[in-house]
VOPAGU-2260 file (C-alpha; in pm, 1 decimal, decimal comma):
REM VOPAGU-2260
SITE   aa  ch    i         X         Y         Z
SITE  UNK   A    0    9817,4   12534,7   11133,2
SITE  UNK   A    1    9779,5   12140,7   11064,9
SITE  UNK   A    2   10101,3   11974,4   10897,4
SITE  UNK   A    3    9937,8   11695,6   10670,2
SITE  UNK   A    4   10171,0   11454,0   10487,4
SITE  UNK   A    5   10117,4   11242,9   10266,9
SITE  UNK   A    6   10410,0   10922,2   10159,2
SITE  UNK   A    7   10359,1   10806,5    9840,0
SITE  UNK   A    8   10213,8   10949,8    9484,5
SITE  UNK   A    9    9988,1   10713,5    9381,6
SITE  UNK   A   10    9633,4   10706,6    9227,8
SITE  UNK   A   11    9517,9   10763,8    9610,2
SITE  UNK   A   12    9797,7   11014,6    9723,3
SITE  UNK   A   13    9720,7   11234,7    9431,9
SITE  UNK   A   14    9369,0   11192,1    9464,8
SITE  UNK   A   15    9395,4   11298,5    9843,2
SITE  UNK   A   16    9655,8   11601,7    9792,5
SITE  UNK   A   17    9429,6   11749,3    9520,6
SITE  UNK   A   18    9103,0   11729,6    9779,6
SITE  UNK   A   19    9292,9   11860,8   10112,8
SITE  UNK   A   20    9429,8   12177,9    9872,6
SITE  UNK   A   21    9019,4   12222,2    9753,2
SITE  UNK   A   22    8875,2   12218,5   10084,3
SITE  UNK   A   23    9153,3   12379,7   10322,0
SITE  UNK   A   24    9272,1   12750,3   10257,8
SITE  UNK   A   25    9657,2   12736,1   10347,6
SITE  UNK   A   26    9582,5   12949,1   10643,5
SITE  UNK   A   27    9469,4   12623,0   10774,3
SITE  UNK   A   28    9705,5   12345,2   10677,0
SITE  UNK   A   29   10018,3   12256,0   10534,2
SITE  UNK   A   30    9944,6   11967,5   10264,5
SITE  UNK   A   31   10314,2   11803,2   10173,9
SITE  UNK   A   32   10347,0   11493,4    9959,0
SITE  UNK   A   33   10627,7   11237,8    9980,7
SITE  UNK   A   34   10757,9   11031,8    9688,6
SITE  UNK   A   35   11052,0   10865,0    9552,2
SITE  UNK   A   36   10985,5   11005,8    9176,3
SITE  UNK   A   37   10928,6   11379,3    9073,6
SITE  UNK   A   38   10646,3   11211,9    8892,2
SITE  UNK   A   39   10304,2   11034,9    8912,4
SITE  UNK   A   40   10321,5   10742,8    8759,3
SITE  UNK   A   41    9988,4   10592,5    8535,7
SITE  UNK   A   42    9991,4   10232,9    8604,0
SITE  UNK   A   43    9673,7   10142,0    8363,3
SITE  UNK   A   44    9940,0   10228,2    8057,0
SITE  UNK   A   45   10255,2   10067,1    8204,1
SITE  UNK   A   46   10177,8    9768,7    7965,4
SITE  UNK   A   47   10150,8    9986,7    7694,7
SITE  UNK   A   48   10479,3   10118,2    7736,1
SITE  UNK   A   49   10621,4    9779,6    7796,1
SITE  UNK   A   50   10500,2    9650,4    7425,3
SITE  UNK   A   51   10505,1    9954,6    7242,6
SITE  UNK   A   52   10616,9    9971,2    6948,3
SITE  UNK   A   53   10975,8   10192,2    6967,3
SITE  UNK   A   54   10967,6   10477,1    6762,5
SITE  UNK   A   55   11280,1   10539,9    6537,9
SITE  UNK   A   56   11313,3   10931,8    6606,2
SITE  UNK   A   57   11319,6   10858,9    7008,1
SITE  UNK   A   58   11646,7   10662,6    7096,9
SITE  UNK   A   59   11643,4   10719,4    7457,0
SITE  UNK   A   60   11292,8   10657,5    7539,8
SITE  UNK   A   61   11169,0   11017,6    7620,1
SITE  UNK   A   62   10840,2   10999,4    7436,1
SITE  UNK   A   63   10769,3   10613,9    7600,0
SITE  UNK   A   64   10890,1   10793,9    7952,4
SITE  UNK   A   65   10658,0   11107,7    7900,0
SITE  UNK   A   66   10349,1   10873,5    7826,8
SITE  UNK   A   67   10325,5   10748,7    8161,2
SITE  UNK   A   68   10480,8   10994,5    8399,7
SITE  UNK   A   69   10302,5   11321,8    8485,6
SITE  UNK   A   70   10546,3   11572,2    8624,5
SITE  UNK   A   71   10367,9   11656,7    9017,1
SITE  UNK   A   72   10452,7   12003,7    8887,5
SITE  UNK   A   73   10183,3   12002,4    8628,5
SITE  UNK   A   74    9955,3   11819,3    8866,7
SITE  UNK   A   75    9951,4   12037,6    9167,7
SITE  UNK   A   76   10039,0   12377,3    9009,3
SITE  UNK   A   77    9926,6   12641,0    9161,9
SITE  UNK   A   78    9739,6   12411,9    9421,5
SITE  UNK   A   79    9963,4   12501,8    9740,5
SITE  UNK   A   80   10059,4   12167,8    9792,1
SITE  UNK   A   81   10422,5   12110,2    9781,2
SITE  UNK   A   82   10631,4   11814,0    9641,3
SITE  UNK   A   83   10911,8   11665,0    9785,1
SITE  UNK   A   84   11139,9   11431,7    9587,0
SITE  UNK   A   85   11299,9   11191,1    9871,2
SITE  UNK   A   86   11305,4   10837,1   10006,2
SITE  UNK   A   87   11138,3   10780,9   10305,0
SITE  UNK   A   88   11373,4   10596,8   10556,4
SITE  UNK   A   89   11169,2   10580,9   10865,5
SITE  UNK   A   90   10807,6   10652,8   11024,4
SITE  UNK   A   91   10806,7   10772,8   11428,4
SITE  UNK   A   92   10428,7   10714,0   11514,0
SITE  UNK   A   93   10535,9   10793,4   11861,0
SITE  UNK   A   94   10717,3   11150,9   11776,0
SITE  UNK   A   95   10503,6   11229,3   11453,7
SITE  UNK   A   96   10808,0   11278,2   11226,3
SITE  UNK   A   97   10868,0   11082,8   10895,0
SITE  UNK   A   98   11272,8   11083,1   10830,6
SITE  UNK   A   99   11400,0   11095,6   10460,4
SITE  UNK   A  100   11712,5   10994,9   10327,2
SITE  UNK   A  101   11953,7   11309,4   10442,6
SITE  UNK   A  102   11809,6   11262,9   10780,7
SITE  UNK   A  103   11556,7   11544,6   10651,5
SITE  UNK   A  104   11245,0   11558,8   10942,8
SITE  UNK   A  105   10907,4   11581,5   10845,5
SITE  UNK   A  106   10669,1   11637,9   11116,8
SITE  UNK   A  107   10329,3   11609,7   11113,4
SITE  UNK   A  108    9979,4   11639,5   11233,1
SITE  UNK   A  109    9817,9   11373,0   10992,5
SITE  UNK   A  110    9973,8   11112,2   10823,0
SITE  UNK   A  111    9842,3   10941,5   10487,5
SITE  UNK   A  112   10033,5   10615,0   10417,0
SITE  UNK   A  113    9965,2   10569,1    9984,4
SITE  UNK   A  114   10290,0   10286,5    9945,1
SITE  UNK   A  115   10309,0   10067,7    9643,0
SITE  UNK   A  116   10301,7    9755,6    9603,6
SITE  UNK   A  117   10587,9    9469,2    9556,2
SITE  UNK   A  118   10634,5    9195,6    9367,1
SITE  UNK   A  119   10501,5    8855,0    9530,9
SITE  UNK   A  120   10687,2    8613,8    9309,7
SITE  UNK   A  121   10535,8    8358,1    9631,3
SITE  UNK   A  122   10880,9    8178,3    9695,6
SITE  UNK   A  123   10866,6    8002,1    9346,7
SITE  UNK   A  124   11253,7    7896,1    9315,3
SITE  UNK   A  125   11465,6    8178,5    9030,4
SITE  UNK   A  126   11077,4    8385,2    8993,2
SITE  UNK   A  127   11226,5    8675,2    9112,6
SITE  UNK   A  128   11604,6    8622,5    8928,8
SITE  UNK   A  129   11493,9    8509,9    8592,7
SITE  UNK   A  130   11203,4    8726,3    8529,1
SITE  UNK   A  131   11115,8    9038,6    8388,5
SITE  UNK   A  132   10925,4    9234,0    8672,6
SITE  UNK   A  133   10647,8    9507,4    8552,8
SITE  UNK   A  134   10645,0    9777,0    8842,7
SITE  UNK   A  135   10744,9   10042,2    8685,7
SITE  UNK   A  136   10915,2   10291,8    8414,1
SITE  UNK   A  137   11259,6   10128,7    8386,9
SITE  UNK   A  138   11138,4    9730,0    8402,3
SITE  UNK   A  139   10900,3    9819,0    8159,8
SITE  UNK   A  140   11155,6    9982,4    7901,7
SITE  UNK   A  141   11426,5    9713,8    7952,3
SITE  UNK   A  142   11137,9    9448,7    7816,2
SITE  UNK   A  143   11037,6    9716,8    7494,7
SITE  UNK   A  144   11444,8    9736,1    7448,2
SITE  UNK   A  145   11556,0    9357,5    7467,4
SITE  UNK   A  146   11226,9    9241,9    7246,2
SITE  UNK   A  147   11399,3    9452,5    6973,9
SITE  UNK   A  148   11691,4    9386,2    7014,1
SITE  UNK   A  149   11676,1    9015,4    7004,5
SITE  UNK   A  150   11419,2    9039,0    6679,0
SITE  UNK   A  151   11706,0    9206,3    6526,6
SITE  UNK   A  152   11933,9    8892,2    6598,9
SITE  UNK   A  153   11665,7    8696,9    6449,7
SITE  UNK   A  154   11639,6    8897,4    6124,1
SITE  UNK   A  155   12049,8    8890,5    6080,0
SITE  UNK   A  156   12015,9    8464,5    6158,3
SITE  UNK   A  157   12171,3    8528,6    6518,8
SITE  UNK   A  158   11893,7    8399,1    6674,8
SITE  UNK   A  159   11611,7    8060,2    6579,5
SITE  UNK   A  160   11242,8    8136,3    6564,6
SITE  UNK   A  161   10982,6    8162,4    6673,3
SITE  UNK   A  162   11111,5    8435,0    6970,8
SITE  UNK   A  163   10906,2    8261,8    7263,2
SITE  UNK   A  164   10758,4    8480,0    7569,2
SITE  UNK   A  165   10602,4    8378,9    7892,2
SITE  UNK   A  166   10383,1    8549,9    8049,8
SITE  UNK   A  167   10345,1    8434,3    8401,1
SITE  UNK   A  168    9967,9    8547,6    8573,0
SITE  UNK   A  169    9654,5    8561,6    8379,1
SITE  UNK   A  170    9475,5    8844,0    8601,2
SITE  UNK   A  171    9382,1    9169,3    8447,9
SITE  UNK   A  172    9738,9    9299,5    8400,1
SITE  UNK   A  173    9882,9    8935,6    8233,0
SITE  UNK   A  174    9601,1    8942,9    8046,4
SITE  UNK   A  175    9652,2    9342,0    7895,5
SITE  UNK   A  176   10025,2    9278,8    7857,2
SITE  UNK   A  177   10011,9    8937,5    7632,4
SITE  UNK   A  178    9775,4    9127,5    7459,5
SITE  UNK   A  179    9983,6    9378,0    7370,8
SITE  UNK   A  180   10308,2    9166,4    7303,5
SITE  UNK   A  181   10107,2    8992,5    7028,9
SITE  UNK   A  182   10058,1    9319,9    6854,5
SITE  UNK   A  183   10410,3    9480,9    6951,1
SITE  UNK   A  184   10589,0    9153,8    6819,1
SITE  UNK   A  185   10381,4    9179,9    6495,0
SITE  UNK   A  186   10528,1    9530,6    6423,3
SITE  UNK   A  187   10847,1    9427,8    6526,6
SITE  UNK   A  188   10843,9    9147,2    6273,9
SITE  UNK   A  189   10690,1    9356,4    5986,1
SITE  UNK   A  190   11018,7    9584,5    6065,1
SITE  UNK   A  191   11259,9    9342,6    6073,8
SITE  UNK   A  192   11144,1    9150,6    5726,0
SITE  UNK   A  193   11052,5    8808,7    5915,1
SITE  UNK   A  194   10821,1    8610,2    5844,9
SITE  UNK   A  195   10510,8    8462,3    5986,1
SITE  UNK   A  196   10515,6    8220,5    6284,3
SITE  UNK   A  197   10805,0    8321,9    6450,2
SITE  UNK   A  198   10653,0    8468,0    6726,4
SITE  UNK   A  199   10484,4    8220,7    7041,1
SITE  UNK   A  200   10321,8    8349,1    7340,1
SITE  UNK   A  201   10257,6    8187,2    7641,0
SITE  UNK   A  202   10014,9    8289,7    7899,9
SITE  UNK   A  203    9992,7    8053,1    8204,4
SITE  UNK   A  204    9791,6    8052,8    8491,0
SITE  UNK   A  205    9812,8    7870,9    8827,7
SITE  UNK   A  206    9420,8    7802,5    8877,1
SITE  UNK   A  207    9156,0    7670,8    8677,0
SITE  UNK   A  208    9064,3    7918,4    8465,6
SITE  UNK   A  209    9211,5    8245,0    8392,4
SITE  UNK   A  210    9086,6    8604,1    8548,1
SITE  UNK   A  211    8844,2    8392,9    8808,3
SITE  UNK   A  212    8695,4    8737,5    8922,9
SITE  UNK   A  213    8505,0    8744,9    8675,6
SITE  UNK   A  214    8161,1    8578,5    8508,8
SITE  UNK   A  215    8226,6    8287,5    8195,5
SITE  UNK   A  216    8038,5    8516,0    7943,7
SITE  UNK   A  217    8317,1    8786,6    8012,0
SITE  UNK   A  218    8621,6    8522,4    8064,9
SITE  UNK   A  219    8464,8    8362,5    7727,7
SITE  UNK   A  220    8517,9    8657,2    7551,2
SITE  UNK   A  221    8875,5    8744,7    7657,3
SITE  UNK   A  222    8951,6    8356,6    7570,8
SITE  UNK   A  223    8813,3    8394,5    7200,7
SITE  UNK   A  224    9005,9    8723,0    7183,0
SITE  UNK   A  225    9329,3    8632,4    7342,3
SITE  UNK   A  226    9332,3    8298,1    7083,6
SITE  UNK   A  227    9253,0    8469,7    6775,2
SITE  UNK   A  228    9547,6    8711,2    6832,6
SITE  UNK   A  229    9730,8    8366,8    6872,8
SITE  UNK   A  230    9831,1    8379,1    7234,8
SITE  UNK   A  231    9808,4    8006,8    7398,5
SITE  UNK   A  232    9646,1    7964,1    7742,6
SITE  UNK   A  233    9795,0    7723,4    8017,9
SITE  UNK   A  234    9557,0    7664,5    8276,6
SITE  UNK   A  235    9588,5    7492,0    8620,6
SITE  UNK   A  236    9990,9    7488,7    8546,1
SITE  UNK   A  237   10146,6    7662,1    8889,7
SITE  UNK   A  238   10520,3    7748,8    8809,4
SITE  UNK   A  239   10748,8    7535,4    9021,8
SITE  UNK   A  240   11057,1    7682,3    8873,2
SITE  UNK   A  241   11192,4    7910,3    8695,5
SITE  UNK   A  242   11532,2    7914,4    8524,5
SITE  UNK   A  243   11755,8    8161,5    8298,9
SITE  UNK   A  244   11555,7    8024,8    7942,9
SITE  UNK   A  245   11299,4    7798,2    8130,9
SITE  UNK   A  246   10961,6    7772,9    8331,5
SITE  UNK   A  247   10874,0    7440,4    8495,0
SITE  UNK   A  248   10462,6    7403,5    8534,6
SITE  UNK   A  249   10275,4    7109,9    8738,0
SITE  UNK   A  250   10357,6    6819,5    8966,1
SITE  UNK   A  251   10568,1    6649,5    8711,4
SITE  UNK   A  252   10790,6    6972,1    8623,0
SITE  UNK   A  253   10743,2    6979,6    8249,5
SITE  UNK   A  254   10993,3    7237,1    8137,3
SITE  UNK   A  255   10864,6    7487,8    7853,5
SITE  UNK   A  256   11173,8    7663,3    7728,8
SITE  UNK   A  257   11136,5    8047,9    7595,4
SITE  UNK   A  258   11287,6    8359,6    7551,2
SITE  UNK   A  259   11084,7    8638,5    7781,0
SITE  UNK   A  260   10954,3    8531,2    8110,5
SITE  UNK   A  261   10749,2    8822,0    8213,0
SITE  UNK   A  262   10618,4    8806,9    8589,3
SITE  UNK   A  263   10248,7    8955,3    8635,6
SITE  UNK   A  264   10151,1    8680,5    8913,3
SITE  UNK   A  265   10101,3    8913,2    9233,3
SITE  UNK   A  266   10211,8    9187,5    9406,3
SITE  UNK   A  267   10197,9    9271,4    9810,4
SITE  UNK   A  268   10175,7    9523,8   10000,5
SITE  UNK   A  269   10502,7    9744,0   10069,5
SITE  UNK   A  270   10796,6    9573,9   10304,6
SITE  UNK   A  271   10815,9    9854,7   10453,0
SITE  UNK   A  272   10519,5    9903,5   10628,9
SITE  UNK   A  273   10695,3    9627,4   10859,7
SITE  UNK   A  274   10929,2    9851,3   10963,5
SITE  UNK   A  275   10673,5   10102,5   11165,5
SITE  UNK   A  276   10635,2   10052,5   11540,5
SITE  UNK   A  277   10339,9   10081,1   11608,2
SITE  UNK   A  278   10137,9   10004,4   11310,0
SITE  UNK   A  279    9892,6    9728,3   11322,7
SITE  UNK   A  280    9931,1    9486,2   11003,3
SITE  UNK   A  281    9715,6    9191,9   10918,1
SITE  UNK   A  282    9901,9    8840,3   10820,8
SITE  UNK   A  283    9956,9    8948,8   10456,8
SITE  UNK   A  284   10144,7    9278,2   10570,8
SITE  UNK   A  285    9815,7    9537,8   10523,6
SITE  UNK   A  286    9791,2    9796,1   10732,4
SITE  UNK   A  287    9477,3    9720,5   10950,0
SITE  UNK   A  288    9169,4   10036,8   10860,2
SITE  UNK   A  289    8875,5   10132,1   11050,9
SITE  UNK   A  290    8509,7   10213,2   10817,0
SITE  UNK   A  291    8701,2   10648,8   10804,6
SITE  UNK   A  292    9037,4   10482,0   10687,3
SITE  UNK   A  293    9220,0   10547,7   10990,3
SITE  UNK   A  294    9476,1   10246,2   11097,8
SITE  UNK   A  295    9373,3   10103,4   11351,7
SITE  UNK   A  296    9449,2   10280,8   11726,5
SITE  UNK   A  297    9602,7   10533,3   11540,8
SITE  UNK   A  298    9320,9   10834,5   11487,0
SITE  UNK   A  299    9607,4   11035,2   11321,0
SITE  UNK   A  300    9737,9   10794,3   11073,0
SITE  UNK   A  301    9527,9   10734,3   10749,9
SITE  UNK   A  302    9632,0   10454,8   10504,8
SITE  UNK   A  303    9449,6   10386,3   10181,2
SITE  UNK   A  304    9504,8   10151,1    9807,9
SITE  UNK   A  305    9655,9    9817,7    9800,4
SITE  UNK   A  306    9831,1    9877,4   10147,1
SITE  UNK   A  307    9532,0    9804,3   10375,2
SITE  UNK   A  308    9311,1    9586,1   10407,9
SITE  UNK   A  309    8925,7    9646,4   10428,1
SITE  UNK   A  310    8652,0    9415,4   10379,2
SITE  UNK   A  311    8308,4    9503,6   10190,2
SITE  UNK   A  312    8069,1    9504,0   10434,2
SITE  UNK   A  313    7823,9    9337,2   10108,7
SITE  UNK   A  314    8027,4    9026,5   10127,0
SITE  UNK   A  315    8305,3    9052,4   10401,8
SITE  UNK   A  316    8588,3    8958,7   10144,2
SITE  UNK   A  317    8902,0    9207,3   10076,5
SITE  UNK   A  318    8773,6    9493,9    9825,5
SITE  UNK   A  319    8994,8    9442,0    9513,3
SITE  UNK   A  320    9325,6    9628,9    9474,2
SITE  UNK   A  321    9235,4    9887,7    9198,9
SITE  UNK   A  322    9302,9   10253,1    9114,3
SITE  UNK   A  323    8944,2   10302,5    9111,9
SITE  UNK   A  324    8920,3   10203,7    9458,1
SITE  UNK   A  325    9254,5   10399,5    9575,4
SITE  UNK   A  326    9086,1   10748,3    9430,0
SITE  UNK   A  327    8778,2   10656,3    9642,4
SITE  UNK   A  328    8959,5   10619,1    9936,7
SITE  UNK   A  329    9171,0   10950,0    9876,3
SITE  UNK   A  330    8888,8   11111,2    9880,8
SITE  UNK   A  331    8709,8   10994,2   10195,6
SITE  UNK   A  332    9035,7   11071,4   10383,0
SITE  UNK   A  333    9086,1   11457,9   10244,8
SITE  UNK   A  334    8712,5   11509,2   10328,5
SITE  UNK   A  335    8777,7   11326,9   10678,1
SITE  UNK   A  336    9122,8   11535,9   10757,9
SITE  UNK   A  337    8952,6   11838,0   10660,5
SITE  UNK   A  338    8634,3   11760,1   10878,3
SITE  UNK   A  339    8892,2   11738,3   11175,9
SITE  UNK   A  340    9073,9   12016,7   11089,2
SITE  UNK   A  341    8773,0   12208,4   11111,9
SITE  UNK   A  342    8663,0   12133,3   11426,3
SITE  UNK   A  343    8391,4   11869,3   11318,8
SITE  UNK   A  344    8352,7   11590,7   11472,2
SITE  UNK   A  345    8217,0   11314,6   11269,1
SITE  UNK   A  346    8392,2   11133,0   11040,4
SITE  UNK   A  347    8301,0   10984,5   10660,9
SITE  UNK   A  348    8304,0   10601,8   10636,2
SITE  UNK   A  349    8412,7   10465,4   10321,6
SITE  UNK   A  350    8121,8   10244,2   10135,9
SITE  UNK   A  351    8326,4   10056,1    9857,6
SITE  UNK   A  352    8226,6   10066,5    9509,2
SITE  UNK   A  353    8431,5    9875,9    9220,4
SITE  UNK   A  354    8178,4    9729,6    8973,3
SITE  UNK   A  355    8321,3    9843,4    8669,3
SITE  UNK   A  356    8607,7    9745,3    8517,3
SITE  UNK   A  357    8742,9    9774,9    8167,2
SITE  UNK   A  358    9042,0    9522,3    8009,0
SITE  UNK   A  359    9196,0    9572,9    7703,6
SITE  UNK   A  360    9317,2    9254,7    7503,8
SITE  UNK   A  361    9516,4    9383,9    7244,4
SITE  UNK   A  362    9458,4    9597,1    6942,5
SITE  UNK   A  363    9119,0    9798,6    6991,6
SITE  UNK   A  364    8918,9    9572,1    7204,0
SITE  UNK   A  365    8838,7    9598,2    7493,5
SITE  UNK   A  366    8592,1    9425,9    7730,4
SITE  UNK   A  367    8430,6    9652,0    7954,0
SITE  UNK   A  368    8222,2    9563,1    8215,3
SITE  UNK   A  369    7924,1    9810,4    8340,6
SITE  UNK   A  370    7732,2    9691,0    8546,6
SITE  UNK   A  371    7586,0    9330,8    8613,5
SITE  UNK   A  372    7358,6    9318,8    8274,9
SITE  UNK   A  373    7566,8    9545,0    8051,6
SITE  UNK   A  374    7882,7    9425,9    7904,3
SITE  UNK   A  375    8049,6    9609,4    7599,5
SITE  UNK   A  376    8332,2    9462,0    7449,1
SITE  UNK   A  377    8528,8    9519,2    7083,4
SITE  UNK   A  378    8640,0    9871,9    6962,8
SITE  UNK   A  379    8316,9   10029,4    7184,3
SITE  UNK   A  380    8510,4    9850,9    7458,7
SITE  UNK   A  381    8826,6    9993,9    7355,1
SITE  UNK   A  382    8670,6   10362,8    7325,5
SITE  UNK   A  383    8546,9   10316,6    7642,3
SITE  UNK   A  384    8895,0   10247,8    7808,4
SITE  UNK   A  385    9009,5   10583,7    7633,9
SITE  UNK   A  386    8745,7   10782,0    7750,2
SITE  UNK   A  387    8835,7   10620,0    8145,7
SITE  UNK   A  388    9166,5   10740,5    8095,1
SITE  UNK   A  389    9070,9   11102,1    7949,0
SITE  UNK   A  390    8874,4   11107,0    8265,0
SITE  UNK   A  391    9122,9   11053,6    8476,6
SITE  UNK   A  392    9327,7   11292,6    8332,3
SITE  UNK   A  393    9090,1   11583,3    8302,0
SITE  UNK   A  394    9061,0   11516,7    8705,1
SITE  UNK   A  395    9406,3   11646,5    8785,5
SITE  UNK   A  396    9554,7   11823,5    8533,9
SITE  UNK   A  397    9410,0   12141,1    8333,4
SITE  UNK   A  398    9270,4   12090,4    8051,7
SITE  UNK   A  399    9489,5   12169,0    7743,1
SITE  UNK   A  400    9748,6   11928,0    7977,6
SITE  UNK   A  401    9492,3   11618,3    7951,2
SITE  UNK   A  402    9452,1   11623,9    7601,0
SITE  UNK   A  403    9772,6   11692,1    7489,2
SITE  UNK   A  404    9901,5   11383,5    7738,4
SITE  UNK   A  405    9576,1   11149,9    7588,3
SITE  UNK   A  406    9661,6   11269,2    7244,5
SITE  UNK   A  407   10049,0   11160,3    7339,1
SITE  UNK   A  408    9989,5   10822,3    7416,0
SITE  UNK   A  409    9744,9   10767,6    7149,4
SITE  UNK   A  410    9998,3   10804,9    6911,8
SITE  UNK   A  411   10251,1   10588,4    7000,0
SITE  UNK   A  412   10022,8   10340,5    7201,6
SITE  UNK   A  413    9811,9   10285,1    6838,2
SITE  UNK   A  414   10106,4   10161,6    6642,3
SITE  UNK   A  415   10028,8    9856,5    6858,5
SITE  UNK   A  416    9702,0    9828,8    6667,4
């Protein structure tokens, strides 16, 4: 009988308890997942929740909470793998045991390492005081709670327009969040009898040009969208400080004064990975994979998602961090683990595939790219992005489950709209 554990409920954890419990009987292993929460949190909609719109009959959040956090019991029910709420406090490599808070002992035969990620706020002076972080449940409900509270203070003539926000990182996520802002604030304002121009978003981005990933006929696009919805674009402005009610941008350290500073510059890989003996790292703190996902000199010890680093073999850079990419990986690794298991000895080597990505920009409209000659953007886009997500869900939860969850966040997500 093979223990298997697995630290961490991610998009790749979940992905890899859900294949070891399809392809190995429990006569053969022992599949046990790790993680802080009693629930698996879906980080595409974490902006959503952010900027929704807060519904009247829901004063302490439950239906915002419920959106984005799938109980592990309604995920791996009736699956055989079992859930353990805990913290992990420290990784043996050398004895095989992971220790929880308690001093609890899990030993184990194979190890998956599925971390999140941290908040890189890169040094700047006050980042990581003065700013609203967006890594999960609670950060993301403190933002949805102060934005209407201080709209309220604005209505009563407690507070001057416009309400200002910052959003600090034009990647994907900066991008989806000060997309949704514009639409929240707009329903916020509507409530609270104010009237236009009181509300000025910010979006500013360190480089030349915002979401640099991607081709100008997308980034085009997103610009036209992200300015008709009246969101302002800062480009080539690094943050050099940040302050209580302030950001200061460039060499000369103009100060733009605002309300909201939200943070969606970076992330890195978790701290704690620093903490295992044993485990070979790369500069940036990513646990170092061969081509089957094993860390390096350790054959036991499988690591997948934005904690290791891998390069495409297609162009020898870092694959991108995305949830796509984590589900691929937690799949390689169950059907590795379970080739082991069975006696068979060769192993599955990852081949990296990430070309499509969808982002929404507020409202429904999306941009999705396809492939390299097929972009769809608008309310297609948008339908598109809803159809990912159904996807996803119909992948590990029963049916009735996904589309009562979709149909959940539809309806309070929409009011953004």
């Amino acid at each position: 009988m093979e223990n298997i554990l697995i630290v961490g409920g991610g998009f790749g954890g979940v992905k890899t308890a859900l294949e070891l419990s399809r392809k190995l009987s429990s006569k053969k292993a022992n599949i046990t997942l790790i993680d802080r929460n009693n629930y698996h949190l879906f980080l595409p909609s974490l902006y959503e929740l952010a900027s929704a719109y807060i519904v009247k009959t829901d004063p302490y959040q439950l239906k915002l909470r419920k959106t984005v956090s799938i109980p592990y019991e309604d995920i791996f029910k009736d699956t055989g793998v079992k859930v353990v709420q805990a913290q992990v406090e420290k990784i043996d490599l050398a004895k095989k045991e992971v220790i929880t808070g308690g001093d609890a002992v899990f030993s184990y035969d194979h190890l998956v390492l599925g971390f999140g990620v941290e908040t890189d706020t890169f040094g700047i002076p006050g980042a990581m005081e003065y700013t609203y972080k967006f890594k999960g449940i609670d950060e993301a409900l403190f933002l949805n709670q102060r934005m209407l509270e201080l709209y309220k203070k604005a209505a009563n003539g407690r507070h001057s327009l416009p309400i200002k926000f910052i959003v600090a990182g034009a990647g994907f996520n900066g991008i989806e969040l000060a997309g949704e802002l514009a639409g929240c604030a707009e329903n916020i304002k509507n409530a609270c009898g104010l009237h236009h121009g009181c509300i000025d978003i910010q979006l500013i981005e360190a480089g030349p040009q915002i979401l640099p990933m991607i081709n100008d006929k997308e980034r085009q696009i997103i610009r036209r969208r992200l300015e008709k919805i009246g969101i302002k674009i800062l480009e080539s402005s690094p943050i050099k400080e940040v302050g209580p009610n302030f950001v200061k941008i460039g060499e000369g350290g103009e100060k733009i004064f605002t309300d909201f500073i939200v943070w969606t510059g970076g992330v890195r890989a978790s701290s704690f990975l620093q903490n295992i003996t044993g485990l070979k790292l790369d500069a940036k703190g990513k646990v170092v994979v061969n081509p089957s996902l094993q860390a390096e000199g350790r054959e036991e010890v499988w690591a997948l998602g934005d904690n290791t680093v891998f390069l495409d073999p297609a162009t020898q850079k870092p694959i991108p961090g995305l949830a796509s990419v984590a589900i691929d990986q937690g799949a390689v690794i169950a059907e590795n683990i379970k080739r082991i298991v069975l006696g068979e000895k060769k192993l599955e080597t990852y081949h990296p595939e990430y070309g499509i990505w969808v982002a929404p920009v507020g409202g429904k409209f999306a941009v999705a790219h396809l492939n390299k000659s097929l972009t769809i953007s608008g309310v297609p886009g948008w339908i598109i992005r809803q159809l990912v997500n159904l996807k996803y869900f119909l992948g590990i939860l029963p049916v009735s489950r996904a589309l009562s969850l979709m149909a959940e966040e539809t309806e309070i997500f929409i009011k953004n709209d």
